[in-house]
Backbone as JSON Lines, residues from 0, in Angstrom:
{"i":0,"aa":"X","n":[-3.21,13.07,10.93],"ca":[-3.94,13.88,9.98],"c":[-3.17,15.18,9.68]}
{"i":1,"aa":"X","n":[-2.33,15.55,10.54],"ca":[-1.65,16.67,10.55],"c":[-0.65,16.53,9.51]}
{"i":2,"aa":"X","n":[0.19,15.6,9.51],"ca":[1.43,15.16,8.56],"c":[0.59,14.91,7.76]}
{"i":3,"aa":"X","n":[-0.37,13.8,7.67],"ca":[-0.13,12.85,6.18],"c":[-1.66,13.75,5.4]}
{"i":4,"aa":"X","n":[-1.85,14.63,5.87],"ca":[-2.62,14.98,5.11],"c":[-3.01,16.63,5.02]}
{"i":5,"aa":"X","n":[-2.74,17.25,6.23],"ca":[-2.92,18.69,6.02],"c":[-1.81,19.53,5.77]}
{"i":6,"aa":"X","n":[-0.46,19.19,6.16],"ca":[0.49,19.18,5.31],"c":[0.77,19.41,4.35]}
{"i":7,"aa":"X","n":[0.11,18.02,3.62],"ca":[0.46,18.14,2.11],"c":[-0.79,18.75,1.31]}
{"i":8,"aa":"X","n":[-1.82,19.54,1.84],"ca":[-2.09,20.36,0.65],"c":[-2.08,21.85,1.85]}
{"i":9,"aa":"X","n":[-1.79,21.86,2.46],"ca":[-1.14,23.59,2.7],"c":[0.29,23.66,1.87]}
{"i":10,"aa":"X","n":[1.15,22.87,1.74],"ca":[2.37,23.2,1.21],"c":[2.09,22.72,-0.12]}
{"i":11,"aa":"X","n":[0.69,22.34,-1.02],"ca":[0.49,22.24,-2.26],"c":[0.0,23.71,-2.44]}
{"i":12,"aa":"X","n":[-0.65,23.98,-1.59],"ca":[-1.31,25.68,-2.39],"c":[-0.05,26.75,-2.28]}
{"i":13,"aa":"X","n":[1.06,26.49,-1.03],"ca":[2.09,27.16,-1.26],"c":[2.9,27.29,-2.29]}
{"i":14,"aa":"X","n":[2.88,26.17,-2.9],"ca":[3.65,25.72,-4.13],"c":[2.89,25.92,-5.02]}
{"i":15,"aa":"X","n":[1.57,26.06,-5.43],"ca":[1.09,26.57,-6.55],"c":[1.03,28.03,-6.85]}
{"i":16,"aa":"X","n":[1.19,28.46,-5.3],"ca":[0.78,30.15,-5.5],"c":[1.94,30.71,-6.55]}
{"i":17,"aa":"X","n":[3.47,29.85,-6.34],"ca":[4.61,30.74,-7.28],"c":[4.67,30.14,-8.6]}
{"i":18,"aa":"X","n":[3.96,29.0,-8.51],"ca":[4.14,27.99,-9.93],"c":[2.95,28.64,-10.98]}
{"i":19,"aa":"X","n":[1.69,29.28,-10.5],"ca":[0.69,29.52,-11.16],"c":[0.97,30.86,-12.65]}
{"i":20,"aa":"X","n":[2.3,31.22,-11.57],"ca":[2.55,33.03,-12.49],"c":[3.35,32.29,-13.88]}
{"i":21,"aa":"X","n":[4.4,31.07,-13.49],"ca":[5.16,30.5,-14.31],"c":[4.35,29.83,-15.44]}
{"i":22,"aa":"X","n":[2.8,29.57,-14.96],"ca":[2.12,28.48,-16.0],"c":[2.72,27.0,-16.22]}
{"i":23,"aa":"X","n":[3.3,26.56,-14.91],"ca":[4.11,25.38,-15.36],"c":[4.71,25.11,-13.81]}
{"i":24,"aa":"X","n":[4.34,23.5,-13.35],"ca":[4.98,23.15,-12.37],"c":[3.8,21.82,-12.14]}
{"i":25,"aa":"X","n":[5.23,21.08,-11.26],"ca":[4.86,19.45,-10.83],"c":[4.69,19.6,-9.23]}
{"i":26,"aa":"X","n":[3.63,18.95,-8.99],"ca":[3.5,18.39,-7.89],"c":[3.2,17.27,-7.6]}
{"i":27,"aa":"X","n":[4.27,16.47,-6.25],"ca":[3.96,15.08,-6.21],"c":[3.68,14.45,-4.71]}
{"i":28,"aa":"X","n":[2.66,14.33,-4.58],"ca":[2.19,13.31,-3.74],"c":[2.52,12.79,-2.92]}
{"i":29,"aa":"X","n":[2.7,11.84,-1.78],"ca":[3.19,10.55,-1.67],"c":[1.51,10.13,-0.82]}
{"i":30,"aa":"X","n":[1.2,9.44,-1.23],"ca":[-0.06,8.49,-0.79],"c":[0.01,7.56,-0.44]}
{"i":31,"aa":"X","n":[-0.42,6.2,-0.72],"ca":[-0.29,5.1,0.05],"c":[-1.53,4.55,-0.78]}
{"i":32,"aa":"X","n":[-0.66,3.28,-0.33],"ca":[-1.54,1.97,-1.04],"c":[-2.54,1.73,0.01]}
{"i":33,"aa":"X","n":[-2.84,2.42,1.16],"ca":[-3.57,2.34,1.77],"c":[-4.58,3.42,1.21]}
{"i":34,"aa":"X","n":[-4.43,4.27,0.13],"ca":[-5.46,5.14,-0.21],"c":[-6.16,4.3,-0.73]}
{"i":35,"aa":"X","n":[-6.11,2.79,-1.51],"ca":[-7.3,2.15,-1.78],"c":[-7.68,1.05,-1.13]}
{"i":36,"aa":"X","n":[-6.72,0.81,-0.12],"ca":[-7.83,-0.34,0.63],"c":[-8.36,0.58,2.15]}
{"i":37,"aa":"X","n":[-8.29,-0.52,3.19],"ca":[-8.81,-0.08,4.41],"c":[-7.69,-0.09,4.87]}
{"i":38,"aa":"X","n":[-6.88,-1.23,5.46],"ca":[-5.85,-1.15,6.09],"c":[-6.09,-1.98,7.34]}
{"i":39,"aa":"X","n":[-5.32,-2.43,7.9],"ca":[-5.76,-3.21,9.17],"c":[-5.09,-2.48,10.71]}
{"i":40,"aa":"X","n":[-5.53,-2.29,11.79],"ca":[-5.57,-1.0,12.86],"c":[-4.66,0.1,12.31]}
{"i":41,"aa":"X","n":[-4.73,0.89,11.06],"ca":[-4.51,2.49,11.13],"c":[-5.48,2.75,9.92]}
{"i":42,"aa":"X","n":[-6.67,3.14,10.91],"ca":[-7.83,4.09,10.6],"c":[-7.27,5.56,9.97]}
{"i":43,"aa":"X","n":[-6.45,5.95,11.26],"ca":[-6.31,7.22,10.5],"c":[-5.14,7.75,9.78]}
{"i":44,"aa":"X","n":[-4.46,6.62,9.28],"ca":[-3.5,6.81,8.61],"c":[-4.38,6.16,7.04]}
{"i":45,"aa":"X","n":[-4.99,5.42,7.2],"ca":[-5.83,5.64,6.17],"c":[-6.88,6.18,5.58]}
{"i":46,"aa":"X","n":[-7.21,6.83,6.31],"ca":[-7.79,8.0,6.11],"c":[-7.32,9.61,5.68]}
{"i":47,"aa":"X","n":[-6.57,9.7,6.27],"ca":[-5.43,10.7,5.73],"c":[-4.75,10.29,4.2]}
{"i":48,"aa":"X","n":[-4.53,9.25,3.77],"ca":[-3.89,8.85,3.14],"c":[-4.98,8.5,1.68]}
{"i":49,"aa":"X","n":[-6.01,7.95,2.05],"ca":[-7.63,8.16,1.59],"c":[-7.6,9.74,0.51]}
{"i":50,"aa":"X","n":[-7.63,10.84,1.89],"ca":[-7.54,12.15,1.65],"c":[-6.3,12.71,0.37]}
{"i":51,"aa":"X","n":[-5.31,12.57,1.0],"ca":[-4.33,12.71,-0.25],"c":[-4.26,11.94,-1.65]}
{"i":52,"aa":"X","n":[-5.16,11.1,-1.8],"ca":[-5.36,10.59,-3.31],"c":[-6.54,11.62,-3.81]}
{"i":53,"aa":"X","n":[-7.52,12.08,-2.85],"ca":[-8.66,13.29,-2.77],"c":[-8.47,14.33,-3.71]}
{"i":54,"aa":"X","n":[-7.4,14.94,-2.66],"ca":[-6.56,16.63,-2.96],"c":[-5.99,16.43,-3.75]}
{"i":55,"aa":"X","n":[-5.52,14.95,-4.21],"ca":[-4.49,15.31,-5.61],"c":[-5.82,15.46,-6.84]}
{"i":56,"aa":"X","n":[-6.29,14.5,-7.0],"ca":[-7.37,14.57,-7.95],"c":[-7.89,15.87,-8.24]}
{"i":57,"aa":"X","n":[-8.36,16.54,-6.85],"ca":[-9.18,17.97,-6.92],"c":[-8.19,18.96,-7.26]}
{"i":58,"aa":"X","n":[-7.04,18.72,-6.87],"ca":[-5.95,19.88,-6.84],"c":[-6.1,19.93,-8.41]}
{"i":59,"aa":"X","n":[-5.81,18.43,-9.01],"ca":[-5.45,18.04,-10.55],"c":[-6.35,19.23,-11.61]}
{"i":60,"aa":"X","n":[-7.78,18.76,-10.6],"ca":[-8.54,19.2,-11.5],"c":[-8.48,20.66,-11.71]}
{"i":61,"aa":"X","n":[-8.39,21.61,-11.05],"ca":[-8.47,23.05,-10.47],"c":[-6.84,23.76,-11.3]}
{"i":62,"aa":"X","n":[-5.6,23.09,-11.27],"ca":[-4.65,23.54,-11.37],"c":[-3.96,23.2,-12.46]}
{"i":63,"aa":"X","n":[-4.76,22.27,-13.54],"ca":[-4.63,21.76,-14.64],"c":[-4.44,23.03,-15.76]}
{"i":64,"aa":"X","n":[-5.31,23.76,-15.63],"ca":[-5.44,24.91,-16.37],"c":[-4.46,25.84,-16.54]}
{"i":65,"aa":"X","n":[-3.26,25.75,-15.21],"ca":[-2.16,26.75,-14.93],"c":[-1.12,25.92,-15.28]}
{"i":66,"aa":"X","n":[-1.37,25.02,-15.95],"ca":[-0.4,24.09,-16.2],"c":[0.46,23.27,-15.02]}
{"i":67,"aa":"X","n":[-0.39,23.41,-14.41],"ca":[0.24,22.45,-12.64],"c":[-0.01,21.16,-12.66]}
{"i":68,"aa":"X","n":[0.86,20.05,-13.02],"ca":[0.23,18.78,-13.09],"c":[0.41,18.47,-11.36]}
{"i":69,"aa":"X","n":[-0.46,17.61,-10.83],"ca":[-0.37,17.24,-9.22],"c":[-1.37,16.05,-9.78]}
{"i":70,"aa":"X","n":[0.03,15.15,-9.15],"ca":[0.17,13.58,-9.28],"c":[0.71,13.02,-7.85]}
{"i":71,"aa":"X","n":[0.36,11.71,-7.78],"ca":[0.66,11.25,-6.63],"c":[1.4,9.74,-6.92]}
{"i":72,"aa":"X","n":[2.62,9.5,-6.06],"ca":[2.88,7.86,-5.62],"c":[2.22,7.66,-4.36]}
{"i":73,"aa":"X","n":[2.0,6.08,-4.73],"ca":[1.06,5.32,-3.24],"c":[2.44,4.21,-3.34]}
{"i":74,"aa":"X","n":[3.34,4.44,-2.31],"ca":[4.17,3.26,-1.92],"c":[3.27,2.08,-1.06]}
{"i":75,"aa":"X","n":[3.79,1.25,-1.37],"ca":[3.43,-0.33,-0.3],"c":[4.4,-0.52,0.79]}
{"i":76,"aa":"X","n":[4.3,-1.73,1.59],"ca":[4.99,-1.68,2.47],"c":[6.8,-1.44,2.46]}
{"i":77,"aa":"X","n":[7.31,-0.03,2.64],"ca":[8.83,-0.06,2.34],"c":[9.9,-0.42,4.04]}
{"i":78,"aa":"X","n":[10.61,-0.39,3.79],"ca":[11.48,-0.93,4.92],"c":[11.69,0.26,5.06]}
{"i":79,"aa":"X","n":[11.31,0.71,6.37],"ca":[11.74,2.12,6.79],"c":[11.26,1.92,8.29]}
{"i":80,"aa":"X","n":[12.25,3.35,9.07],"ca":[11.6,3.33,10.72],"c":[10.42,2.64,10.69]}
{"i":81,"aa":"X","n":[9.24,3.22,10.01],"ca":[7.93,3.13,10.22],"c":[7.27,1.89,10.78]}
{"i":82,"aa":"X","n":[7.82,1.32,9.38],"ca":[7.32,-0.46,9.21],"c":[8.64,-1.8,10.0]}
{"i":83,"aa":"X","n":[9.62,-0.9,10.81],"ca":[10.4,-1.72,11.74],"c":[9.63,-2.44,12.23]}
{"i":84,"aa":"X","n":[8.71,-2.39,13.7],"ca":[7.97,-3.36,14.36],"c":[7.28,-4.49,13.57]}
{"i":85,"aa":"X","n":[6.62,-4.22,11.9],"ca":[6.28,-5.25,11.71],"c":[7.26,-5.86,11.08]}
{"i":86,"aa":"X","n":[8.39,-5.68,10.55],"ca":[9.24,-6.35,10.04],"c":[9.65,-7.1,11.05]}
{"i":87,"aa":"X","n":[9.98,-7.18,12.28],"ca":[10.31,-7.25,13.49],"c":[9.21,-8.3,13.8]}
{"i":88,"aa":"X","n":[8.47,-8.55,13.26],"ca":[7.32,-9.53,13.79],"c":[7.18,-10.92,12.46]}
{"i":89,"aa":"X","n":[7.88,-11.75,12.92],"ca":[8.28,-12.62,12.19],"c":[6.58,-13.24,11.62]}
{"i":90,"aa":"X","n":[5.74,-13.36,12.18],"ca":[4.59,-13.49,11.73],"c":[3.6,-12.71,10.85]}
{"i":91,"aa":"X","n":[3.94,-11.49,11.11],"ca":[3.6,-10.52,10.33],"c":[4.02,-10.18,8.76]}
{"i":92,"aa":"X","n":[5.55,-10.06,9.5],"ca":[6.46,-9.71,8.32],"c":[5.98,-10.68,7.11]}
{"i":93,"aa":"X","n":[5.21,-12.33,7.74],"ca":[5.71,-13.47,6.72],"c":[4.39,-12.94,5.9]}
{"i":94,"aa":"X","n":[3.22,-12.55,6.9],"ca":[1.62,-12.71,6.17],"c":[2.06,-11.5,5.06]}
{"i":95,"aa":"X","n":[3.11,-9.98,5.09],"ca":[2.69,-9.59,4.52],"c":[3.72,-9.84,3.16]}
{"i":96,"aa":"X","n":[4.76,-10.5,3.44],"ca":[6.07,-10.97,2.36],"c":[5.11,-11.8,1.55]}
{"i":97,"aa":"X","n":[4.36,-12.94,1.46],"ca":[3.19,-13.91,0.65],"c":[2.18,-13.06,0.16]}
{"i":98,"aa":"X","n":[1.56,-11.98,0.46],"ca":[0.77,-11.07,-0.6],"c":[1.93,-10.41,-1.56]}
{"i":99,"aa":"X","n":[3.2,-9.95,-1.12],"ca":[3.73,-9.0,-2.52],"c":[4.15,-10.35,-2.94]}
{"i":100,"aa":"X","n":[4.1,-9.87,-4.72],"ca":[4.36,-10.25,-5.52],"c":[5.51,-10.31,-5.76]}
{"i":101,"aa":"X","n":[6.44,-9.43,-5.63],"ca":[7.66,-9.12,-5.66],"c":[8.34,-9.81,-4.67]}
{"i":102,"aa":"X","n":[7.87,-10.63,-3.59],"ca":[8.23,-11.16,-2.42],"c":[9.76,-10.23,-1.73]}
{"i":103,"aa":"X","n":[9.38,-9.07,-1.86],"ca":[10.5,-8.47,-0.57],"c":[9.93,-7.24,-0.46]}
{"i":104,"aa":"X","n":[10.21,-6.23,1.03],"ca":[9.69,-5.31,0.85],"c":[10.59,-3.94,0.35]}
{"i":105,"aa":"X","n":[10.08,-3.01,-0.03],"ca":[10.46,-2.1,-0.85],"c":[11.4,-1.43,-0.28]}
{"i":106,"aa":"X","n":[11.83,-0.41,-0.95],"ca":[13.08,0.48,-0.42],"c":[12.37,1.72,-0.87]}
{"i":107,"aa":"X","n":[13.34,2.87,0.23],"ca":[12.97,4.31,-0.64],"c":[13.78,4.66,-1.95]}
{"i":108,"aa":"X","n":[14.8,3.66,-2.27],"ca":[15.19,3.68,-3.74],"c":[14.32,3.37,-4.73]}
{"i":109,"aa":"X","n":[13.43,2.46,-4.43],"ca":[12.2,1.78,-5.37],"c":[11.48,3.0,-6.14]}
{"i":110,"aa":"X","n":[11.01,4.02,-5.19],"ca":[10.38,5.07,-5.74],"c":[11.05,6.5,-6.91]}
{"i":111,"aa":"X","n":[12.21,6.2,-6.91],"ca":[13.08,6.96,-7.59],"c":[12.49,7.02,-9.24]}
{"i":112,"aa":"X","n":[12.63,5.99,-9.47],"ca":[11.8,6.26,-11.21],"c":[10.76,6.72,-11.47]}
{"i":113,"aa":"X","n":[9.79,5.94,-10.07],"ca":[8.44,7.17,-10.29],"c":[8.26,8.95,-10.28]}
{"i":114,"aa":"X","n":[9.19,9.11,-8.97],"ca":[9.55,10.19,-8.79],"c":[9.93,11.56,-10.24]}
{"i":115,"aa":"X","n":[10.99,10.79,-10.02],"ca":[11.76,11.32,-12.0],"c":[10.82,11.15,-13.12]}
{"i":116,"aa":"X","n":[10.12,10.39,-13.3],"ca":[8.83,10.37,-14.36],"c":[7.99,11.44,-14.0]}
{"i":117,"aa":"X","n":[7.28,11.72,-13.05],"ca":[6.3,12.39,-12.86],"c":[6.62,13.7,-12.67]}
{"i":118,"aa":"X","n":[8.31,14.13,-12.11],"ca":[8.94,15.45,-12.05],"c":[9.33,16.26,-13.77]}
{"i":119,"aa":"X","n":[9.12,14.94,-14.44],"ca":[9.49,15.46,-16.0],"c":[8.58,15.8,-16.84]}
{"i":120,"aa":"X","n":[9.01,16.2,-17.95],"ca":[8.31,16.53,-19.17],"c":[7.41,15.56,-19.23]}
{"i":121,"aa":"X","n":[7.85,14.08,-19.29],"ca":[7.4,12.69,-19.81],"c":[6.03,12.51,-19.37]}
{"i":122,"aa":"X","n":[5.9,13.26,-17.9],"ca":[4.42,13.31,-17.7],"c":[3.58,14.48,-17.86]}
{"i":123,"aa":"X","n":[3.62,15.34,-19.1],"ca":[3.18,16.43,-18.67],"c":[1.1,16.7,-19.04]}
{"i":124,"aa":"X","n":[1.28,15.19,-19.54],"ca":[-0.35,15.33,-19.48],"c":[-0.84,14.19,-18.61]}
{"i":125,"aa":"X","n":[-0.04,14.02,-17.44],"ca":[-0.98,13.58,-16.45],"c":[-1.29,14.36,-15.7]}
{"i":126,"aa":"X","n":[-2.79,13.68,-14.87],"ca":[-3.07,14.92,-14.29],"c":[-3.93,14.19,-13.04]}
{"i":127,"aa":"X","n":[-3.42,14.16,-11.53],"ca":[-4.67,13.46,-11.18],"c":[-4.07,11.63,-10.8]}
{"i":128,"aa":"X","n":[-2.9,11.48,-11.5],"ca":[-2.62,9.62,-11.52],"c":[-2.19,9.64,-9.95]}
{"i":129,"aa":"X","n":[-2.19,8.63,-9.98],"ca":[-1.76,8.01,-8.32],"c":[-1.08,6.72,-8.75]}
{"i":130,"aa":"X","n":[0.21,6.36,-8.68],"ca":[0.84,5.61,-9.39],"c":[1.52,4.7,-8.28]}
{"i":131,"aa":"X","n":[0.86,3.31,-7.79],"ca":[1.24,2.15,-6.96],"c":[2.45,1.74,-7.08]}
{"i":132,"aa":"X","n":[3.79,2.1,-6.32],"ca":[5.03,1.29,-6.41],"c":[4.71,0.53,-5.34]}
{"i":133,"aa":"X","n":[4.36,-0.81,-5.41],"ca":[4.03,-1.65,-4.24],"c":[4.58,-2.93,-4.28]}
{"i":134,"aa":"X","n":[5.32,-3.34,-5.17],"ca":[5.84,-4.43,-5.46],"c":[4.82,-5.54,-5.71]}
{"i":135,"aa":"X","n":[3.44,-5.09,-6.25],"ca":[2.43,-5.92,-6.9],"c":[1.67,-6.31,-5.98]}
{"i":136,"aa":"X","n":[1.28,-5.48,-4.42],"ca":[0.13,-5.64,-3.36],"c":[-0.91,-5.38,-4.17]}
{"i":137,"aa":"X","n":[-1.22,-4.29,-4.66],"ca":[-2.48,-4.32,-5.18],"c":[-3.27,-4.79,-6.17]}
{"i":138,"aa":"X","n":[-2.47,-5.92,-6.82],"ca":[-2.91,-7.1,-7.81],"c":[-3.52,-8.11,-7.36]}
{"i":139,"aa":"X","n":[-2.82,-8.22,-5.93],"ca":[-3.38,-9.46,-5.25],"c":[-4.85,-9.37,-4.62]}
């Protein structure tokens, strides 16, 4: 709860306090595709993660006016430290390779376009999105 969620809105109000005088600034997220389901044993990583789709919305709403867009990505399962053990679990790895759509799991390169979209002009009237790079988990 400390990382994945109080974190990121103490260092969102930090970042709004200098962006507010400018009338103009991005903030982005990282959430989880676990902000819309449950998740299977991490309660409180989904919950935290729950929370940060929350604070972006509320932030959205509140900081819209100063011209602060605060947007969020929800990655799916990416190949990183994190998700080693289940990759590592040939049974696991398989149940969760047959839900993506994309049949492989993601990279932290994957998120790069979202990133750059939402840091630009291109989004400057979103406000509030939470944008799934999941390789099509949450279709299924």
């Amino acid at each position: 709860m400390q990382i994945n969620l109080k974190a990121a809105f103490f260092l969102s109000q930090a970042a709004a306090r200098t962006m507010v005088p400018h009338r103009h600034g991005k903030i982005i997220n990282i959430a989880s595709m676990l902000s819309f389901q449950g998740g299977i044993i991490v309660p409180s990583y989904t919950a935290a993660k729950s929370g940060i789709a929350g604070i972006t919305r509320a932030l959205a709403n509140e900081w819209a006016k100063h011209g602060i867009n605060v947007n969020a990505i929800a990655p799916g399962y990416m190949a990183t430290d994190n998700t080693a053990a289940l990759r590592a679990d040939p049974d696991r790895s398989k149940s969760i390779l047959d839900r993506i759509p994309a049949g492989r799991w993601g990279t932290p390169d994957d998120l790069k376009g979202a990133v750059v979209f939402l840091a630009s002009s291109a989004s400057d009237y979103m406000h509030g999105a939470i944008i799934p790079v999941d390789g099509g988990w949450l279709t299924r």
